[in-house]
N, C-alpha and C positions, 0 to 999 in steps of 0.2 A: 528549571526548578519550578516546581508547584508551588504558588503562591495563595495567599486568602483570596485575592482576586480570583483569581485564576479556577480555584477549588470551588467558588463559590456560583461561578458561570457552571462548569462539569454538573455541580448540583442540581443545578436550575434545568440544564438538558436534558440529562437525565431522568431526573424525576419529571418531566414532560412527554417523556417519550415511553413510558412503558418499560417494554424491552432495554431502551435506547438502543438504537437505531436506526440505519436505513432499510424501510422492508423491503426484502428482494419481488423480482417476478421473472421471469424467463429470460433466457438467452437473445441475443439479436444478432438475426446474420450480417455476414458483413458486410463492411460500413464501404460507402463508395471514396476514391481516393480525392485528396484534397491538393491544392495546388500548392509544390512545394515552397520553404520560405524565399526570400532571394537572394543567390548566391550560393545555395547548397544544392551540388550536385548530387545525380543517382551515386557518383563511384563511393563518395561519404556516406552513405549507408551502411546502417550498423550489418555483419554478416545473422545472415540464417541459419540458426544454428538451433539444437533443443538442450533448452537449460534446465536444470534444478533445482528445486526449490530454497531461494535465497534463505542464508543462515544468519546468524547471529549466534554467538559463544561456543561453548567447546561440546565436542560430541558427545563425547560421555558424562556431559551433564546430568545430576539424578532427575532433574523436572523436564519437560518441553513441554514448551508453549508453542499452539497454533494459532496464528490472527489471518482471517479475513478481512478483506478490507476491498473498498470501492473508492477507487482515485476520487472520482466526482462527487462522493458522500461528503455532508458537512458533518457526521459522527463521527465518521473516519480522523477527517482534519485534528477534529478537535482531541481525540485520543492521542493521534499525533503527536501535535504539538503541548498536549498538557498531562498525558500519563506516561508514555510511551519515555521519555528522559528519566523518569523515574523507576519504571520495569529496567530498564539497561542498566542502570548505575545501582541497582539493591539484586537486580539478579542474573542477568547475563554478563558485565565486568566481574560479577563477584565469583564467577565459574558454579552456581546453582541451578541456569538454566538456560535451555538450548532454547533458542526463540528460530523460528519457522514464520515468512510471509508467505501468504496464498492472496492469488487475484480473488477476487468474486464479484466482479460488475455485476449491480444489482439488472438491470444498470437504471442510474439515474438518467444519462443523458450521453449520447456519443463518446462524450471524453473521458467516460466510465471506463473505457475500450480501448482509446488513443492515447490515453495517458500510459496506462497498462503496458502498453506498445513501445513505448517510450522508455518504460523505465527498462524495462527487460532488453532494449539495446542496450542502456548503459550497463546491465549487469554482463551483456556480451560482451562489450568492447572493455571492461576490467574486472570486477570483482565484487562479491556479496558484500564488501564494505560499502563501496563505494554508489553500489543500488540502495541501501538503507539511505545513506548521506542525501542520495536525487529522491528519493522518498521524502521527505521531511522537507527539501527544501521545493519540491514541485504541489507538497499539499500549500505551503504560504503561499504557492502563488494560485492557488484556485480559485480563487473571485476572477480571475482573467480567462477561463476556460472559454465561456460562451464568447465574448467577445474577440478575443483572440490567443485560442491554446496553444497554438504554436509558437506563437513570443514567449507565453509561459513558459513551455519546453524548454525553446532555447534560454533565459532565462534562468531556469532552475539546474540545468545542465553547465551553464558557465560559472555557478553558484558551486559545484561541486570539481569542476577541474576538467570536465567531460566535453569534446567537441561537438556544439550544441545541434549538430546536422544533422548529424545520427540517432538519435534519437528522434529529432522532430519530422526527419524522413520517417522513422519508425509508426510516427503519430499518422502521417496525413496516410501511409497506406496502408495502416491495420495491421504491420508486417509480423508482429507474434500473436496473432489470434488465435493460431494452433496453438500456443504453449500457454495464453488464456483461458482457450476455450477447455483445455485439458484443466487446469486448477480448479474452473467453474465446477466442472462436472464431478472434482472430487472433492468439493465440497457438499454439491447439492443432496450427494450420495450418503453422504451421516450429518445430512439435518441442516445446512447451512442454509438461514432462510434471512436474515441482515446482515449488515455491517456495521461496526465490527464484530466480526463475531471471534471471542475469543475460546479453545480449548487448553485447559490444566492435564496433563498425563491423559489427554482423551476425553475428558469432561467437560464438557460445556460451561461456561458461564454463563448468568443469569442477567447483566449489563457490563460496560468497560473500566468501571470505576476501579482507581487504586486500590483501594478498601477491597472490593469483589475478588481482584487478585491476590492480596495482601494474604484474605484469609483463605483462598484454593491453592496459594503454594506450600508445600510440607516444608515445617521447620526443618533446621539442620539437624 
């Protein structure tokens, strides 16, 4: 739920930031592997596989909505956790709009990439529900990234019902960088240049604010 608190931070980002968001810059190759957690074996690795782009609501909704978004962005988070419950509940439960996530590590910082990695095993190992759910609960824990994002993983993975190895195997070795590196590149192809970057029926918005979306979704 949006709160006056709550509204009242968004404002504050917002109107500090411009745009609001994170500016992108180039692609980073990839990232060398990291030593995995303890006790998660290679065989707990999420499967290699090429996924699709995680959904939300019904397909023949008359709107869709695309969001950009960078695990390690703190614009992201914050749409997250303080717009994003309010987009779902006035217009993807209400069957008005198809919501679409895309990677697009700006990147802020490696785990721009390994988180990316991480969640996209969890979307392997079940279902575009259950990638939103590790979404949401992997950006709460992003003040742990630098210090240690693979507790975060595990973490935000056992937060959601997902066995936390797989993913966080996901993390330490980059393992969907191909199905990142693909998202990046269609984004950066019609304009994607921060996070979050949201489009209405293919239209860009001009920041994340409810209000912004409010007024680029078409009445019923």
């Amino acid at each position: 739920m949006i709160t006056r608190r709550s509204t009242l931070r968004l404002t504050a980002v917002t109107a500090g930031a411009g745009l609001a968001g994170c500016l992108g810059g180039s692609s980073q190759p990839g990232l060398p592997p990291l030593e995995p957690p303890s006790g998660c074996a290679e065989s707990a690795a999420a499967p290699s596989v090429s996924l699709e782009t995680p959904q939300l609501g019904e397909a023949g909704a008359p709107v869709t909505m695309d969001v950009y978004e960078d695990f390690a962005c703190g614009h992201c988070r914050t749409y997250t956790e303080e717009v994003f419950p309010a987009v779902r509940r006035l217009y993807i439960d209400t069957g008005r709009v198809q919501y679409r996530f895309h990677d697009f590590p700006i990147p802020v910082n490696e785990w721009s990439y390994r988180i990316a990695s991480a969640a996209r095993a969890v979307q392997a190992l079940s279902d575009d529900s259950r990638f939103f759910a590790f979404v949401s609960a992997v950006f709460a824990e992003q003040s742990r990234f630098r210090e240690d994002g693979l507790a975060a993983v595990q973490a935000a993975a056992r937060a959601v019902g997902v066995d936390p190895c797989a993913p966080a195997l996901a993390a330490a070795t980059d393992q969907y960088r191909g199905v990142v590196d693909a998202s990046r590149a269609d984004g950066a192809a019609i304009g994607v240049d921060r996070t979050p970057m949201i489009f209405v029926d293919g239209a860009p918005l001009t920041d994340y604010r409810l209000s912004t979306i409010e007024a680029a979704v078409p009445s019923p």
